[in-house]
Backbone atoms as SQL, in Angstrom:
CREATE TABLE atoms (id INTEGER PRIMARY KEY, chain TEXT, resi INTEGER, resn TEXT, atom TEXT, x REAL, y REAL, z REAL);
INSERT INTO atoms VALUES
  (1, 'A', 1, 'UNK', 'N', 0.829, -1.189, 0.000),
  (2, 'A', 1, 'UNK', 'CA', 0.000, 0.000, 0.000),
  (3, 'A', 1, 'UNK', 'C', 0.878, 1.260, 0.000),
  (4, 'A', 2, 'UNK', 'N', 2.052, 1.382, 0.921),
  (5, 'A', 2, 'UNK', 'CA', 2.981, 2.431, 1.256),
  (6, 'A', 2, 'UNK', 'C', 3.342, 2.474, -0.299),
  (7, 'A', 3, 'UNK', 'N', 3.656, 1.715, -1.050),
  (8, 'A', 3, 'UNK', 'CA', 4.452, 1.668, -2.482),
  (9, 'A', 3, 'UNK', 'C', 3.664, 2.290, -2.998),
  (10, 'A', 4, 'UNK', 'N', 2.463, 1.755, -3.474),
  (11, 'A', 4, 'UNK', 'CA', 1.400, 2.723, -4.073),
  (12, 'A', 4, 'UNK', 'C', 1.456, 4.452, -4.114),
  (13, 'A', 5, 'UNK', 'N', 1.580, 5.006, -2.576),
  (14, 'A', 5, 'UNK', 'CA', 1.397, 6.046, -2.477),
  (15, 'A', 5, 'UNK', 'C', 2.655, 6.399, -3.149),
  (16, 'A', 6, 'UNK', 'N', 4.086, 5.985, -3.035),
  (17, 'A', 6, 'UNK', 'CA', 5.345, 6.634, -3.443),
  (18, 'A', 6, 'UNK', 'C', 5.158, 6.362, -5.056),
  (19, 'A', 7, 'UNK', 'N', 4.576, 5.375, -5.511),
  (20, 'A', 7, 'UNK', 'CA', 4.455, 5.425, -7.097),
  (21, 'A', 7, 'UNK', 'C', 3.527, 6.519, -7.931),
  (22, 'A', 8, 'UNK', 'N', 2.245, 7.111, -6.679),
  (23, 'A', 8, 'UNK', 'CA', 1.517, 8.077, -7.081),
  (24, 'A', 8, 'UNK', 'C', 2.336, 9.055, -6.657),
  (25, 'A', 9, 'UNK', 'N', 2.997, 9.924, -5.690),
  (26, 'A', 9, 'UNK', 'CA', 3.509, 10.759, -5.931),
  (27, 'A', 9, 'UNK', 'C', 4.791, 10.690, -6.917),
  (28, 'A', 10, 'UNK', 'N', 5.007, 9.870, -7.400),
  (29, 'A', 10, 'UNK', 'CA', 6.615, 10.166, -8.591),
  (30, 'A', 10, 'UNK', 'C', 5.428, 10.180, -9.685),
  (31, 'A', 11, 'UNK', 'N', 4.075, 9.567, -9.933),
  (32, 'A', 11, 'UNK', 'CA', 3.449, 10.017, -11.462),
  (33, 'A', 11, 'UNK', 'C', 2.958, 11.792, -11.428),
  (34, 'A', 12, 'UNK', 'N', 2.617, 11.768, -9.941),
  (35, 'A', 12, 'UNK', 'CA', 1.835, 12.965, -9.805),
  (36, 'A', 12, 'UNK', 'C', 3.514, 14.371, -10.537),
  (37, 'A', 13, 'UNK', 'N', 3.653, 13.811, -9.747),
  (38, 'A', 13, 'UNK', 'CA', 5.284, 14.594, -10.223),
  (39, 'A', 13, 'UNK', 'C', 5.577, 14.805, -11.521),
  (40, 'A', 14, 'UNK', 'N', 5.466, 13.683, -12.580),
  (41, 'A', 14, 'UNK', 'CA', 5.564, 13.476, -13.414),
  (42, 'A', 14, 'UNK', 'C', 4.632, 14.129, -14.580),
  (43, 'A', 15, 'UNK', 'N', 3.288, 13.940, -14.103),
  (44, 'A', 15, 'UNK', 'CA', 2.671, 14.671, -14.824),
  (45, 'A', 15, 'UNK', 'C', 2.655, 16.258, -14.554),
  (46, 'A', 16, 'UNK', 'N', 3.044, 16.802, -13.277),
  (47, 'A', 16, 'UNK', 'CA', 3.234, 18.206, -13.257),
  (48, 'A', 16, 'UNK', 'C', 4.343, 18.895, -14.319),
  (49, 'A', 17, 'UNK', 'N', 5.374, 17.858, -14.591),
  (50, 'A', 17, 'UNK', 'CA', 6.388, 18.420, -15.333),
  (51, 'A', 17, 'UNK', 'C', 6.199, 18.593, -16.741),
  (52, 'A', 18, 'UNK', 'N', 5.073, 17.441, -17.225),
  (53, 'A', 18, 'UNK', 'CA', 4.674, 17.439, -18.529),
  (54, 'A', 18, 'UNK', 'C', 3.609, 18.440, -18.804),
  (55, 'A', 19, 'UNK', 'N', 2.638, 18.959, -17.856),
  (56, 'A', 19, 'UNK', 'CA', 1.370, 19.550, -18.266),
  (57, 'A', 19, 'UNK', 'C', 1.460, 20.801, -17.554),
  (58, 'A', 20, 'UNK', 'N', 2.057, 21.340, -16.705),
  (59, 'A', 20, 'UNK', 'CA', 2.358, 23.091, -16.341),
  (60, 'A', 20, 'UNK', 'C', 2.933, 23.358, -17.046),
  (61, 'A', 21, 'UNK', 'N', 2.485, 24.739, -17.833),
  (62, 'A', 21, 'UNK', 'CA', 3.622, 25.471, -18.761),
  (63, 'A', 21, 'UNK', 'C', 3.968, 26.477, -17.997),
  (64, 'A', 22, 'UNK', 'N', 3.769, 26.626, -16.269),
  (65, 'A', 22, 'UNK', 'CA', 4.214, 27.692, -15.527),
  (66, 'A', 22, 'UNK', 'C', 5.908, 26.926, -15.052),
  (67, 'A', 23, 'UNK', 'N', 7.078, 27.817, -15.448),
  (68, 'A', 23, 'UNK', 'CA', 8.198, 27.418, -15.128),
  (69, 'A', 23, 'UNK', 'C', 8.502, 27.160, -13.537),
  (70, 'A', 24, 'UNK', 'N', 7.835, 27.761, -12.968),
  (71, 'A', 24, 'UNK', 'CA', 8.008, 27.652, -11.378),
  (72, 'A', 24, 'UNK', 'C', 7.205, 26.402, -10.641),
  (73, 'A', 25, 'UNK', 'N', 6.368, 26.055, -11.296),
  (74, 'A', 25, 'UNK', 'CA', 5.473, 24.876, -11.076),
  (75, 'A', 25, 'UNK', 'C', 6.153, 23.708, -12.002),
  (76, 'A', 26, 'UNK', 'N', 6.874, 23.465, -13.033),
  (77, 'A', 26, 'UNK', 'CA', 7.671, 22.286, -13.246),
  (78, 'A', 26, 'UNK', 'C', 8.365, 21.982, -12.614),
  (79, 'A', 27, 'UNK', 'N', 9.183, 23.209, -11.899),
  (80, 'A', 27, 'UNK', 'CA', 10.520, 22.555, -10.562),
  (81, 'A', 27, 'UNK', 'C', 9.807, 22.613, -9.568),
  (82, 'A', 28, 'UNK', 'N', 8.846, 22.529, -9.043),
  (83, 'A', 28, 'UNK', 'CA', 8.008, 22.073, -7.910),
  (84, 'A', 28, 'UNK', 'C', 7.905, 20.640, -8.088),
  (85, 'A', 29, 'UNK', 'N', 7.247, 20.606, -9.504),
  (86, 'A', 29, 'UNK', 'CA', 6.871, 19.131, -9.627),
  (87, 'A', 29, 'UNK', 'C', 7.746, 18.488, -9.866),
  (88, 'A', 30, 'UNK', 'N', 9.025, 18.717, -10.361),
  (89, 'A', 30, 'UNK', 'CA', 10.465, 17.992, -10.211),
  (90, 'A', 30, 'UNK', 'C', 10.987, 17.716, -8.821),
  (91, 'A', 31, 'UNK', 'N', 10.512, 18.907, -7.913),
  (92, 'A', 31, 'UNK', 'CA', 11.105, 18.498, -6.771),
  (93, 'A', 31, 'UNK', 'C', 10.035, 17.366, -5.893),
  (94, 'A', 32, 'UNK', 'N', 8.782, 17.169, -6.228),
  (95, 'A', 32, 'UNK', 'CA', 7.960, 16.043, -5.754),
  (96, 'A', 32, 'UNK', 'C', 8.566, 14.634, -6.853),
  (97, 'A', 33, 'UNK', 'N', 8.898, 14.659, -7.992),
  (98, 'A', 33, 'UNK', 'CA', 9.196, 13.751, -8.312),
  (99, 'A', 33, 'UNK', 'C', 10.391, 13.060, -7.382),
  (100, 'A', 34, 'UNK', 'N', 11.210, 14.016, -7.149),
  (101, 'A', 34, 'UNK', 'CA', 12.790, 13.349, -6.872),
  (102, 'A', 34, 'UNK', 'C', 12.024, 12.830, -5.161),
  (103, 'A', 35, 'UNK', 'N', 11.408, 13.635, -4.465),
  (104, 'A', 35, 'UNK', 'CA', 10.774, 13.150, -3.043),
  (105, 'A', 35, 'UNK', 'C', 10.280, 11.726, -3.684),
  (106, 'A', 36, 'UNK', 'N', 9.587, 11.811, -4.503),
  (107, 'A', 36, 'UNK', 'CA', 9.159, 10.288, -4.682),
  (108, 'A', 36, 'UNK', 'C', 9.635, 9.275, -4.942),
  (109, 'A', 37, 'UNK', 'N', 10.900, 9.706, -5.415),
  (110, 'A', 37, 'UNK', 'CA', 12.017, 8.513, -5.973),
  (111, 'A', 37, 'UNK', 'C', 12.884, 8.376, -4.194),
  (112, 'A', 38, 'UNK', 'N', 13.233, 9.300, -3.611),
  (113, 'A', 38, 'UNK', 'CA', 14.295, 9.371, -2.545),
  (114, 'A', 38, 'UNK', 'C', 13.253, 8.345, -1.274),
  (115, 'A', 39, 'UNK', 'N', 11.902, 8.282, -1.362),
  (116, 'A', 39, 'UNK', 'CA', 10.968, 7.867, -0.516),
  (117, 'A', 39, 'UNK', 'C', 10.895, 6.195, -0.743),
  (118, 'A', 40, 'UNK', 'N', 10.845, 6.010, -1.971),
  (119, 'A', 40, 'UNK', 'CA', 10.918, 4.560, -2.979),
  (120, 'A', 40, 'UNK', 'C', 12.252, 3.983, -2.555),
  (121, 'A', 41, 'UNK', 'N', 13.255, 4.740, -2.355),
  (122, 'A', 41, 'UNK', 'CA', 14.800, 4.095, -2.559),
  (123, 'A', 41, 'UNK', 'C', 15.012, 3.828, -0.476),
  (124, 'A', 42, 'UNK', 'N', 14.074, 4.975, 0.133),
  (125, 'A', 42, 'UNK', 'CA', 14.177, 4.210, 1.322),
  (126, 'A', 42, 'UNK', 'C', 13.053, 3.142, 1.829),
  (127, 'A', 43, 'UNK', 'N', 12.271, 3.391, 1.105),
  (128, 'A', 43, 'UNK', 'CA', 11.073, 2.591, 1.626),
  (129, 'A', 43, 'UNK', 'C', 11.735, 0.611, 0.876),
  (130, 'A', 44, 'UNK', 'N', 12.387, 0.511, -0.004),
  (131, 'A', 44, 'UNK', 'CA', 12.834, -1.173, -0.456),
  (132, 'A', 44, 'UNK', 'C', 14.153, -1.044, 0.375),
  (133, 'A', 45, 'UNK', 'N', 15.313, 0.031, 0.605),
  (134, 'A', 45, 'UNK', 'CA', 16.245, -0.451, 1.347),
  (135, 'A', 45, 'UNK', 'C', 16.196, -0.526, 3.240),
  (136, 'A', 46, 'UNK', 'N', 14.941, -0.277, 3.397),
  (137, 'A', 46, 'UNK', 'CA', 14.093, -0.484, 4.709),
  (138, 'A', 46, 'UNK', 'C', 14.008, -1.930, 4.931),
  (139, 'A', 47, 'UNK', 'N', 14.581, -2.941, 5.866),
  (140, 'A', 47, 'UNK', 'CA', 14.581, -3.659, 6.303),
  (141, 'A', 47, 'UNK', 'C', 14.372, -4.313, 7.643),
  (142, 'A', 48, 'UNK', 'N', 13.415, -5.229, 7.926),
  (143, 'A', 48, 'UNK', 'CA', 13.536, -5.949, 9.295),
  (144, 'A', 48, 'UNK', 'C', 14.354, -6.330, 10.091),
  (145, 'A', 49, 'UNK', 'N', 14.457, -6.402, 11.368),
  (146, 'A', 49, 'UNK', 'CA', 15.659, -7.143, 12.136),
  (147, 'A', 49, 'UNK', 'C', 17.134, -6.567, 11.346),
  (148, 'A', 50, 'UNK', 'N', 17.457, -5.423, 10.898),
  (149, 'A', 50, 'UNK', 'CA', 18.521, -5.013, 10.928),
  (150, 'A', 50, 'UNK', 'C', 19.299, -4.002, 12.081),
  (151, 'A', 51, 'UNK', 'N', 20.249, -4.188, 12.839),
  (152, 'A', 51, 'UNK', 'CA', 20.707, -3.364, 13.516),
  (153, 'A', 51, 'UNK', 'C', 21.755, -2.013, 13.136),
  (154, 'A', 52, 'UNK', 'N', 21.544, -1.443, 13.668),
  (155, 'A', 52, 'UNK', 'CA', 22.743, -0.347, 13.487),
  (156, 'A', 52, 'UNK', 'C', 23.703, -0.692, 13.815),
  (157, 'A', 53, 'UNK', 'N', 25.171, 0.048, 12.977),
  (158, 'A', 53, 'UNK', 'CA', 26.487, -0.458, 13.057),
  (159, 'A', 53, 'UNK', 'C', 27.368, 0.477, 14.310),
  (160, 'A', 54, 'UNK', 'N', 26.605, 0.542, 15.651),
  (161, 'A', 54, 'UNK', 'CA', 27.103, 1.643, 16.459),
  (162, 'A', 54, 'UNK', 'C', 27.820, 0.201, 17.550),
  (163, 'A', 55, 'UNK', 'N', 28.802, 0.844, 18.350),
  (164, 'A', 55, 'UNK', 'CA', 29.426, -0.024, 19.005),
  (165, 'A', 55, 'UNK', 'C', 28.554, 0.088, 20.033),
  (166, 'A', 56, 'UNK', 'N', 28.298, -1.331, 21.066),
  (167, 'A', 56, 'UNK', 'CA', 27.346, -1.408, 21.918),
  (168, 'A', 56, 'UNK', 'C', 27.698, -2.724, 22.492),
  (169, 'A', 57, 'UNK', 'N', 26.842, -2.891, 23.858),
  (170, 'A', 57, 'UNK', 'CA', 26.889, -4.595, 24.320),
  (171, 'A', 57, 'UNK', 'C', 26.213, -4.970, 23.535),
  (172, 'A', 58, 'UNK', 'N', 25.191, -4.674, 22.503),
  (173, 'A', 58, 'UNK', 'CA', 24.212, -5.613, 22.084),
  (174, 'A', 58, 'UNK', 'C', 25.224, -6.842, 21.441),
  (175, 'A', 59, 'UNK', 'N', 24.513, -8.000, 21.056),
  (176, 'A', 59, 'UNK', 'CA', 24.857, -9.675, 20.293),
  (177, 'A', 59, 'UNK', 'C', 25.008, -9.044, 19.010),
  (178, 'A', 60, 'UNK', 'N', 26.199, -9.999, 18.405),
  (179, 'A', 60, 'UNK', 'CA', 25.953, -9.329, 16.827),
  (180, 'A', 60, 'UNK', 'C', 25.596, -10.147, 16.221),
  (181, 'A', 61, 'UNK', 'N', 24.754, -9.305, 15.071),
  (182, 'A', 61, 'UNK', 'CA', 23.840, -9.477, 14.578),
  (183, 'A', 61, 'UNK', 'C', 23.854, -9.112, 13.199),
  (184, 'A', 62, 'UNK', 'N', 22.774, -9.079, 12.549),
  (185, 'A', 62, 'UNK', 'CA', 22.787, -8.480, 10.933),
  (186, 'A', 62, 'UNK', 'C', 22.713, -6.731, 11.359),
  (187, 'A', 63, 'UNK', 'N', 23.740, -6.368, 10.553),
  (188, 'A', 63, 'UNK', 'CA', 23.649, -4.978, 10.730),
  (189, 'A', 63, 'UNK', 'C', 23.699, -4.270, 9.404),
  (190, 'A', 64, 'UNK', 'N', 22.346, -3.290, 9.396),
  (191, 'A', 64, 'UNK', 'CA', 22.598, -2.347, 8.369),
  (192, 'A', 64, 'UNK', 'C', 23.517, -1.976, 7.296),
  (193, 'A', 65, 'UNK', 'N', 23.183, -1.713, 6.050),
  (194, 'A', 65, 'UNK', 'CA', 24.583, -0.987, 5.397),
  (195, 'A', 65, 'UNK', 'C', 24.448, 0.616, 5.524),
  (196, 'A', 66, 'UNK', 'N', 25.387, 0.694, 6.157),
  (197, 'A', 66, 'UNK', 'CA', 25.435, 2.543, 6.046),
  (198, 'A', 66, 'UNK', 'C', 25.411, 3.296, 4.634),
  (199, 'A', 67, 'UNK', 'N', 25.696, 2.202, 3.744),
  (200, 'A', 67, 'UNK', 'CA', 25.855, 3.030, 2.325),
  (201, 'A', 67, 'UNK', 'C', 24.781, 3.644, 1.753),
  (202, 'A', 68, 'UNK', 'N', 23.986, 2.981, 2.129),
  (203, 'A', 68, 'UNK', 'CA', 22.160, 3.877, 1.282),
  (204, 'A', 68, 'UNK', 'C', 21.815, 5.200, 2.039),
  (205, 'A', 69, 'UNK', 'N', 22.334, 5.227, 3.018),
  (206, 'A', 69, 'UNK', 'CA', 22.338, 6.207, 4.229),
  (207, 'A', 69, 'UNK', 'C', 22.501, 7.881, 3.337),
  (208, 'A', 70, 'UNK', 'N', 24.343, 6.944, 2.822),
  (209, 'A', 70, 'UNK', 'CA', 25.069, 7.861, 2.292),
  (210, 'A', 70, 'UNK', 'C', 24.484, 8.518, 0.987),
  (211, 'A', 71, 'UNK', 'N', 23.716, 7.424, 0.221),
  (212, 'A', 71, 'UNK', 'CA', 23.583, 7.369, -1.050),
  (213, 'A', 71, 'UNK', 'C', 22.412, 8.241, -1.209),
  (214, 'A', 72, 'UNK', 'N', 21.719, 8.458, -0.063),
  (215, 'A', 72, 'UNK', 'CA', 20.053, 9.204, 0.048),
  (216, 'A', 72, 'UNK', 'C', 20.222, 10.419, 0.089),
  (217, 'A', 73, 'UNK', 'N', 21.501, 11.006, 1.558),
  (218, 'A', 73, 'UNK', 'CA', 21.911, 12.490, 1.780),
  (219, 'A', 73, 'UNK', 'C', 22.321, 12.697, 0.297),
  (220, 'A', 74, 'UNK', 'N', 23.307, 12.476, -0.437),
  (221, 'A', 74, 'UNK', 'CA', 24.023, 12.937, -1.219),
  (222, 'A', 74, 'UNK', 'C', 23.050, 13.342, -2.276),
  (223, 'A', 75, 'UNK', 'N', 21.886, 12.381, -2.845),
  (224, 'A', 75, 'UNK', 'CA', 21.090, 13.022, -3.798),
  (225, 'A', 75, 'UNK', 'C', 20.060, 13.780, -3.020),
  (226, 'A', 76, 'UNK', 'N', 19.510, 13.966, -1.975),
  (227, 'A', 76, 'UNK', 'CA', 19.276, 15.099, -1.419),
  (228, 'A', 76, 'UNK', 'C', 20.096, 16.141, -1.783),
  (229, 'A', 77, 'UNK', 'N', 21.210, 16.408, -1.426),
  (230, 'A', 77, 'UNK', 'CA', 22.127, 17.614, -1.278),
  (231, 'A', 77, 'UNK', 'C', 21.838, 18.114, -2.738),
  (232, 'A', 78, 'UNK', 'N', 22.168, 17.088, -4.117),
  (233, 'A', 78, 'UNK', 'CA', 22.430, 17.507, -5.242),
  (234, 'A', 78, 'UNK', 'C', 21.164, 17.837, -5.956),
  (235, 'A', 79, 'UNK', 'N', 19.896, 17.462, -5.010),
  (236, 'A', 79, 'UNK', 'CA', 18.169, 17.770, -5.821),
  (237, 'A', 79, 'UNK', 'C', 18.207, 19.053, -5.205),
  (238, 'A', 80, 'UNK', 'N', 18.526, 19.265, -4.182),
  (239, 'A', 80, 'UNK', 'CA', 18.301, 21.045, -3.639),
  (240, 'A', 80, 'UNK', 'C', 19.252, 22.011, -4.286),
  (241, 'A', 81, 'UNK', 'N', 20.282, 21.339, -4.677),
  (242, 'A', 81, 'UNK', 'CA', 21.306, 22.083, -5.630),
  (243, 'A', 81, 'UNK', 'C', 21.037, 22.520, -6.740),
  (244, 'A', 82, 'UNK', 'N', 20.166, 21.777, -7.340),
  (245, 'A', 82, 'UNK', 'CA', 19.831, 21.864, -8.554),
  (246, 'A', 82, 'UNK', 'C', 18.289, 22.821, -8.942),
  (247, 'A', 83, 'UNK', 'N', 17.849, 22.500, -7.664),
  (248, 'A', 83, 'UNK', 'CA', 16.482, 22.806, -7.934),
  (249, 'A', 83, 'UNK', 'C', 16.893, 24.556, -7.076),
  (250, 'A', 84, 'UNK', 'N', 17.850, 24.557, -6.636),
  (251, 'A', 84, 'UNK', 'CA', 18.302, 26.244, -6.199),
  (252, 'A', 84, 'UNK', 'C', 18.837, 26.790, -7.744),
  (253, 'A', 85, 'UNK', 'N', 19.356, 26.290, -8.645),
  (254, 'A', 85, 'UNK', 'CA', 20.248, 26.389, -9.279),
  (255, 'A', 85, 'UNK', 'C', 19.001, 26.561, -10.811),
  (256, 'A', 86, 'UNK', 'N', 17.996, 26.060, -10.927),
  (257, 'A', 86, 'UNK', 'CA', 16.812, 26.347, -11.776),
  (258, 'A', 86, 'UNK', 'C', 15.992, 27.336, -11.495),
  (259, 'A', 87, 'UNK', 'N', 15.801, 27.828, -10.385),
  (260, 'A', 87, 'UNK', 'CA', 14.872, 28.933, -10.002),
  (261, 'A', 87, 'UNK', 'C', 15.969, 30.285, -10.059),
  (262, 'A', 88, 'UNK', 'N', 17.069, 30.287, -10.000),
  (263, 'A', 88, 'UNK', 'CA', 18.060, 31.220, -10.460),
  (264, 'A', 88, 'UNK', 'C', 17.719, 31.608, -11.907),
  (265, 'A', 89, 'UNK', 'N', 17.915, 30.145, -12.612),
  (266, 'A', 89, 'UNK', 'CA', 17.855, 30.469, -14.400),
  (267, 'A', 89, 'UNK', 'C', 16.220, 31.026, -14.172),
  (268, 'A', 90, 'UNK', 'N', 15.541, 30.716, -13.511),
  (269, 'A', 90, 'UNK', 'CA', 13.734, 31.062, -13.872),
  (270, 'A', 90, 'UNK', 'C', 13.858, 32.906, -13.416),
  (271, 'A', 91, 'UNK', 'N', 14.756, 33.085, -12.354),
  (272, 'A', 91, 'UNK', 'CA', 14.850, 34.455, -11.959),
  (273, 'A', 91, 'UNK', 'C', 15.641, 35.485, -12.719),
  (274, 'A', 92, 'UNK', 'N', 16.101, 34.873, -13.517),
  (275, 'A', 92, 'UNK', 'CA', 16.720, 35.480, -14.933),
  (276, 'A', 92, 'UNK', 'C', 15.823, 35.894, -15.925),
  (277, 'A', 93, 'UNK', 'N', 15.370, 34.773, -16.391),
  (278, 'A', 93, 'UNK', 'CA', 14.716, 34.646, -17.602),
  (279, 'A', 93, 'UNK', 'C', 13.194, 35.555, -17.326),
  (280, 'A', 94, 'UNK', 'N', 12.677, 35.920, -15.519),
  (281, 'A', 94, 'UNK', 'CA', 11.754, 36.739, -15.294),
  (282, 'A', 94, 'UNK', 'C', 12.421, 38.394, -15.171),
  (283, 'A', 95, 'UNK', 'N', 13.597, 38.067, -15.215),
  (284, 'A', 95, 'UNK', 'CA', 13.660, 40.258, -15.658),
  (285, 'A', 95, 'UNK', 'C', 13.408, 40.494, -17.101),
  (286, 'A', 96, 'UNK', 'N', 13.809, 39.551, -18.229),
  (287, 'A', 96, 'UNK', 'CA', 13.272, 39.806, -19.715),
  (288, 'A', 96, 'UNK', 'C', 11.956, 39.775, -20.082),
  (289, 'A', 97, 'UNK', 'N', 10.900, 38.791, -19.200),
  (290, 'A', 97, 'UNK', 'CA', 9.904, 37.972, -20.060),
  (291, 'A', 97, 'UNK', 'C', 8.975, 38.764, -18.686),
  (292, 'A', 98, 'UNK', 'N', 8.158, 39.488, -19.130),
  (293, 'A', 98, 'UNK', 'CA', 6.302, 39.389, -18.076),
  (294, 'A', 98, 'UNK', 'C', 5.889, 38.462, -17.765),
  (295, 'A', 99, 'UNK', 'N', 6.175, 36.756, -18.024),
  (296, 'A', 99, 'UNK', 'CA', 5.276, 36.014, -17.628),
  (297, 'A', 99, 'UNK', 'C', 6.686, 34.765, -17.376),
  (298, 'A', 100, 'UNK', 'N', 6.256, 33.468, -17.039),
  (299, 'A', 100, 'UNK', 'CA', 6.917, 32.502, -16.633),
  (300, 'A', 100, 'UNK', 'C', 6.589, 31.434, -17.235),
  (301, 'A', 101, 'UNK', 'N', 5.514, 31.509, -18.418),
  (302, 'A', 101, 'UNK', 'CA', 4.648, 30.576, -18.551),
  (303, 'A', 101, 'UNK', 'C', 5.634, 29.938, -20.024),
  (304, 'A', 102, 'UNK', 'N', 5.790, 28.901, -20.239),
  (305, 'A', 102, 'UNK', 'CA', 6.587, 28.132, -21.675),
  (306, 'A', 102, 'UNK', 'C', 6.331, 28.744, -22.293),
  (307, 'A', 103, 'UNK', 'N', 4.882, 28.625, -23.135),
  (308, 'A', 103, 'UNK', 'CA', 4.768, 28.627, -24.140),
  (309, 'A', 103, 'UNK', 'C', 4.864, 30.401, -24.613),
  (310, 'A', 104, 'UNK', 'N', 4.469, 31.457, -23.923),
  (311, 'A', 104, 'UNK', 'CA', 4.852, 32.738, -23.786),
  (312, 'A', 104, 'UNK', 'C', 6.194, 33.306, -24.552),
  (313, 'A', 105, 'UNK', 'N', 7.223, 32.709, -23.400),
  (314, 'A', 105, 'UNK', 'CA', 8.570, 32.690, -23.679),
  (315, 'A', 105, 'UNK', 'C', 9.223, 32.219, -24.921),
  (316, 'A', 106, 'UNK', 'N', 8.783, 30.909, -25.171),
  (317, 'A', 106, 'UNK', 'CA', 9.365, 30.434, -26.611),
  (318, 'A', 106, 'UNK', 'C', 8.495, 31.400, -27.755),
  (319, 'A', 107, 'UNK', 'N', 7.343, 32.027, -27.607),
  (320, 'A', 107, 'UNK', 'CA', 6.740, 33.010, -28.433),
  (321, 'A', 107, 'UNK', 'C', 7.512, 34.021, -28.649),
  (322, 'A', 108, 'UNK', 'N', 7.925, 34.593, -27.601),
  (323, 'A', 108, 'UNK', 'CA', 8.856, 35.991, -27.764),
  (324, 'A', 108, 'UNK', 'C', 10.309, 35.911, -28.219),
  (325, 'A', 109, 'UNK', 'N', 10.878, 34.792, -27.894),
  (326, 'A', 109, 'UNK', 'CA', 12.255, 34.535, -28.290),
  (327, 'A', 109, 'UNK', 'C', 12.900, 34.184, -29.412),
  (328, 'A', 110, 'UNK', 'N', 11.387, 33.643, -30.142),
  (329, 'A', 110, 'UNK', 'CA', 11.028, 33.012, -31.371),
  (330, 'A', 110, 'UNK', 'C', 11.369, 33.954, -32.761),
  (331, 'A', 111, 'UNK', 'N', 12.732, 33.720, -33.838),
  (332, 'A', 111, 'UNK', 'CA', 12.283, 34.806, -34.674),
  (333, 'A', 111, 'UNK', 'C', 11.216, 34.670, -35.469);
């Protein structure tokens, strides 16, 4: 059921990017897509009876891989990077253009 919901938000995502021609509302919906993928990648590397790799009395046991850990922050870091790094180009392209909207823009730019 949990899958479901992470597969509807990466379509919902998906279709925001295809059907807003408002530029500020595609990197919204890019940034729900990538939530939906980063949610998917923890929700299958989510496992039972795994322990953390912290030193302790506990028995050892099956313990976690720290690497997905790593692998989740890092495309975090680089989706906020990017998605800082598109609303820059959108804050550009709004001192030339009155509007934000695609199809507008490729009108005016158009010889």
């Amino acid at each position: 059921m949990l899958e479901a919901f992470v597969f509807a938000t990466i379509f919902c995502g998906f279709l925001g990017i295809i059907l807003k021609k408002n530029l500020v509302m595609k990197i919204i919906s890019m940034d729900v897509m990538s939530t939906g993928v980063i949610a998917y990648y923890v929700l299958i590397a989510s496992r039972d009876g795994l322990f953390t790799p912290i030193i302790s009395d506990a028995a050892n046991g099956a313990y976690a891989d720290p690497v997905p850990q790593a692998v989740i922050l890092t495309g975090i870091v680089i989706g906020f990077s990017i998605q800082c790094l598109m609303l820059v180009g959108v804050m550009k392209l709004a001192r030339d253009n009155p509007t934000l909207e695609s199809n507008e823009i490729e009108k005016s730019n158009t010889p």
